[in-house]
C-alpha positions in Angstrom: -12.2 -29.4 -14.4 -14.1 -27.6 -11.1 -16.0 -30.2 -9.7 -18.8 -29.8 -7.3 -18.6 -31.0 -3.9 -21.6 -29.6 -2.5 -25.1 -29.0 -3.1 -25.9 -25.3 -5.0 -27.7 -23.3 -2.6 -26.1 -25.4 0.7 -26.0 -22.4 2.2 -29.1 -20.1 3.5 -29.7 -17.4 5.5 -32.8 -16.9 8.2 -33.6 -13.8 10.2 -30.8 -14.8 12.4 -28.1 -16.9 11.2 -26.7 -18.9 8.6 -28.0 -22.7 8.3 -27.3 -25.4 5.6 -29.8 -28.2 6.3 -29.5 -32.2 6.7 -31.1 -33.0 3.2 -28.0 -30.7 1.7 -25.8 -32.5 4.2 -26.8 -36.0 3.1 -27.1 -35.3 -0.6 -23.2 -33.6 -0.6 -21.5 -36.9 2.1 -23.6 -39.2 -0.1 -26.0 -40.7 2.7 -29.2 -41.5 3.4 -31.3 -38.5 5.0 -32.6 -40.8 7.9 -29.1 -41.7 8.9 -28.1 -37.5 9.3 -31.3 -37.0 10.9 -30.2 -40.2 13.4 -26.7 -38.9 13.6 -28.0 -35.1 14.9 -30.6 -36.4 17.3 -28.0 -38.7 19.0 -25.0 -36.0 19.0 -23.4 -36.0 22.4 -23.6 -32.2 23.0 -25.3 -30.0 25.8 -28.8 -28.9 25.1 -28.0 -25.3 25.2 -25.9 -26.2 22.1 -28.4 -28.1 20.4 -31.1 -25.4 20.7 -28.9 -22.6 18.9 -27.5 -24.7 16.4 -30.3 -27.5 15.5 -33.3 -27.0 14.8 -36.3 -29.0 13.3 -38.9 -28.5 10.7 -41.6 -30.3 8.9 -40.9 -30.7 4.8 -42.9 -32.1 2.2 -41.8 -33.9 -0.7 -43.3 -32.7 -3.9 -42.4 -36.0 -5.6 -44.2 -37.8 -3.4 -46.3 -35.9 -1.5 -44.7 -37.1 2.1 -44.3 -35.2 4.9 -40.7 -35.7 7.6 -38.4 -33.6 9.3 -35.5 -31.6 8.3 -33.2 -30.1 10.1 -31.4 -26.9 9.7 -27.7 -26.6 11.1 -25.6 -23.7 11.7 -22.2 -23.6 10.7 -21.1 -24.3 14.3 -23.7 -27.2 14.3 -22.6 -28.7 11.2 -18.5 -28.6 11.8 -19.6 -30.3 15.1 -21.8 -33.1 13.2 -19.2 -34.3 10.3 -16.6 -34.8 12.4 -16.6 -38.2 12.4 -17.0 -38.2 8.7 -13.3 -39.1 8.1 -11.7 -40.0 4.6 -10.4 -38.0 1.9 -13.2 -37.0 -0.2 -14.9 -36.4 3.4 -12.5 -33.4 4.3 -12.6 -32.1 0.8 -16.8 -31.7 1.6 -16.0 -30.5 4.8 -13.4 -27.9 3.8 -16.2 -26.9 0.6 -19.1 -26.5 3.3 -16.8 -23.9 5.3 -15.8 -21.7 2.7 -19.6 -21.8 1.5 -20.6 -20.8 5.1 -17.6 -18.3 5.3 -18.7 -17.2 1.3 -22.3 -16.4 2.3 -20.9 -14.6 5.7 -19.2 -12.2 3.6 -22.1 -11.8 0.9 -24.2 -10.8 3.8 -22.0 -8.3 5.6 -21.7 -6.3 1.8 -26.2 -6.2 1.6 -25.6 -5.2 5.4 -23.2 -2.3 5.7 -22.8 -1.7 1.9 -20.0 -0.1 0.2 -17.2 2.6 0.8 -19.1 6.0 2.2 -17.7 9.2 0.3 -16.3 10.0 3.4 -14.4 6.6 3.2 -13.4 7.1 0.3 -11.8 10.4 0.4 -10.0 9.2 3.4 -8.5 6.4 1.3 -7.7 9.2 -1.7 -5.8 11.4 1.0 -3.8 9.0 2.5 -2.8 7.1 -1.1 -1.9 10.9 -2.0 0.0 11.7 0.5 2.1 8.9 0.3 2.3 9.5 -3.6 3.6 12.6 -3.5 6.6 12.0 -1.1 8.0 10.5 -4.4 9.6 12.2 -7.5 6.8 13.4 -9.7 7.9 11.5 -12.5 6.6 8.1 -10.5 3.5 9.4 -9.4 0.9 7.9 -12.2 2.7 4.0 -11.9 2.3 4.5 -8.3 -1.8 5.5 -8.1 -2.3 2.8 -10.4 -0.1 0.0 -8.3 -1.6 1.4 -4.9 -5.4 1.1 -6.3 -4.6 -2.4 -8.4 -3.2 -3.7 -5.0 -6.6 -2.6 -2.8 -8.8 -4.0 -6.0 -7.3 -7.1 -5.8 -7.3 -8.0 -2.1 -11.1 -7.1 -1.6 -11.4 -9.0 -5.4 -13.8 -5.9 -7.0 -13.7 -4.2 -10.0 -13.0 -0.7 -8.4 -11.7 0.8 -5.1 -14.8 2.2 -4.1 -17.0 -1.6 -4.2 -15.0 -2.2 -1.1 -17.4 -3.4 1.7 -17.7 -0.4 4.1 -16.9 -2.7 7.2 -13.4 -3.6 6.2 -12.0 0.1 5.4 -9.8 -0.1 8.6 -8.5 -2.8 6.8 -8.5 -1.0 3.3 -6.3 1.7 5.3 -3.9 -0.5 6.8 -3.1 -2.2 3.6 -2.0 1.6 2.1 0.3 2.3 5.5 2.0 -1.1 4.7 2.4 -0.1 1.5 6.4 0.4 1.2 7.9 2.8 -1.4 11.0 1.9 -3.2 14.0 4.9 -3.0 14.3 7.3 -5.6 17.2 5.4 -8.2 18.8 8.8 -8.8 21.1 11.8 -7.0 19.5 14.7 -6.4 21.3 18.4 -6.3 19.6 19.4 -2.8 19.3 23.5 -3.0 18.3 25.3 0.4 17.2 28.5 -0.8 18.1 31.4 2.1 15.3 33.3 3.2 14.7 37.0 1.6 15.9 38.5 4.5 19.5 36.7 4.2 19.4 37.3 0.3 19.5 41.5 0.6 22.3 41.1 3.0 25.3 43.0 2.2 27.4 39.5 1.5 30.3 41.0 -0.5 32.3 38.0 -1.2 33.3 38.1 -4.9 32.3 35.1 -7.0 32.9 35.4 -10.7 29.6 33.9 -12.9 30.5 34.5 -16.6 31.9 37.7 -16.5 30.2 39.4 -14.0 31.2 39.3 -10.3 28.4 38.6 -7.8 28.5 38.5 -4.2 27.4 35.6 -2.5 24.9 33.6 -1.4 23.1 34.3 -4.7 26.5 33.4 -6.7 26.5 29.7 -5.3 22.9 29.0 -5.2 23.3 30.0 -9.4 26.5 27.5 -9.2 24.7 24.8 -8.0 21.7 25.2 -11.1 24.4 25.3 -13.1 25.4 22.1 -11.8 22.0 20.5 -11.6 21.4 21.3 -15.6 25.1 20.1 -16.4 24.6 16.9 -14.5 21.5 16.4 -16.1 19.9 16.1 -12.6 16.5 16.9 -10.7 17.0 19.9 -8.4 14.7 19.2 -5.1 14.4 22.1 -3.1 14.4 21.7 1.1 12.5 24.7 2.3 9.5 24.5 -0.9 7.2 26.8 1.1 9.1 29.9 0.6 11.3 28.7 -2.6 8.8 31.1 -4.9 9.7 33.9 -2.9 12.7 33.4 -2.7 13.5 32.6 -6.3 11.8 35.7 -7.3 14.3 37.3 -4.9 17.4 36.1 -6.8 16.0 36.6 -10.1 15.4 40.5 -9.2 19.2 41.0 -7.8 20.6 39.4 -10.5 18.8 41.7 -13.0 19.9 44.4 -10.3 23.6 43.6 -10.4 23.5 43.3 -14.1 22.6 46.8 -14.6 25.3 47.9 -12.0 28.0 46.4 -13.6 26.6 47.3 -17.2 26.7 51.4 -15.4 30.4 50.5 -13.9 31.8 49.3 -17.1 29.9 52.3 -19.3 31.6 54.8 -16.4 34.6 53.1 -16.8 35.3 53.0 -20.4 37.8 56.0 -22.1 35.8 58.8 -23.5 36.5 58.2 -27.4 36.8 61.3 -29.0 35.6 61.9 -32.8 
């Protein structure tokens, strides 16, 4: 059962700051108004202190039509006035009042600097992507949604994007410390050679099915062979120019299919009819 220790509405905001007031004080510690009011006007503090955190205000009371003095008391102002209020069910109030005071603090910084900007957001998508796609592609959906699920629930909102605009450094930090689990399989690792190195005159024999090819096209076709037999993912080191190059090896290969096709035709005795 959620019981309540404090007033509703303890907590208010003025042009200025955040106040709770001494009726709210004695109805939630369970004394008699004219004993807080007694208690704040006898407080050993400076005046300086007094003046930012206490301040007094005529009240009536529809009830009975009387008219007395309330006071309103910053957060400051009120941790300074309960502390003599010992006992159990005392520091449960007390502990109630400060997340009220800190509850309302946060309420008002949302209405003040809103949510995420698009700007914000995008900054957020980039850096959530980037760390996404240093993983197997296979693992990128589960890892959008644990990333975004993990932001959601430390700001406690719905989506990404209700996160108050003043705490996106913090959004971003929470995505750096975000730590990726390795990859739980072997990878064949395949460093395609630039075109250049691929039209070099490499004559080394290498015999794929049964058609010789000269190297460094023959092992880069061993090791897919390999990848495929193994049943595993072939990653690729220098991606920018893997295209290219593949197109390369798929051209010589047709190339020095129809070479060997001509050699063995050239090579065959003429039958005679």
């Amino acid at each position: 059962m959620n019981i309540q220790l404090i007033p509703s509405n303890a907590i208010t905001a003025t042009d200025t700051k955040l106040v709770t007031t001494s009726l709210k004080i004695a109805d939630a510690f369970g004394k008699q108004h004219r004993n807080v009011t007694a208690k704040i006007k006898s407080l050993d503090c400076s005046q300086a202190f007094r003046s930012a955190n206490f301040s007094a205000h005529p009240y009536k009371n529809e009830q009975n039509g009387e008219t007395y003095q309330i006071w309103q008391v910053t957060k400051d102002g009120f941790m300074f006035l309960v502390m003599g209020f010992t006992g159990k069910k005392a520091a449960q109030i007390k502990e109630a009042y400060i997340n009220a005071f800190n509850a309302m603090a946060d309420k008002l910084s949302e209405l003040q600097y809103g949510t995420l900007t698009h700007t914000q957001q995008r900054q957020i998508q980039t850096k959530i992507s980037t760390l996404v796609n240093s993983q197997p592609r296979e693992l990128h959906q589960s890892l959008y949604n644990t990333l975004y699920n993990k932001l959601k629930s430390h700001f406690n909102v719905n989506k990404y994007e209700q996160i108050p605009a003043h705490l996106f450094n913090q959004a971003l930090a929470i995505v750096d410390q975000f730590k990726l689990a390795a990859p739980q399989y072997d990878a064949v690792i395949i460093d395609l050679p630039k075109s250049g190195i691929i039209k070099a005159t490499q004559v080394s024999a290498f015999n794929y099915s049964d058609t010789l090819l000269p190297t460094p096209m023959a092992a880069l076709l061993n090791q897919l062979m390999q990848a495929e037999a193994q049943n595993k993912p072939v990653l690729v080191s220098n991606v920018r120019t893997a295209a290219k190059d593949l197109d390369g090896l798929l051209g010589l290969l047709q190339q020095y299919n129809m070479m060997f096709k001509q050699i063995t035709a050239l090579t065959e005795p003429t039958r005679h009819i």
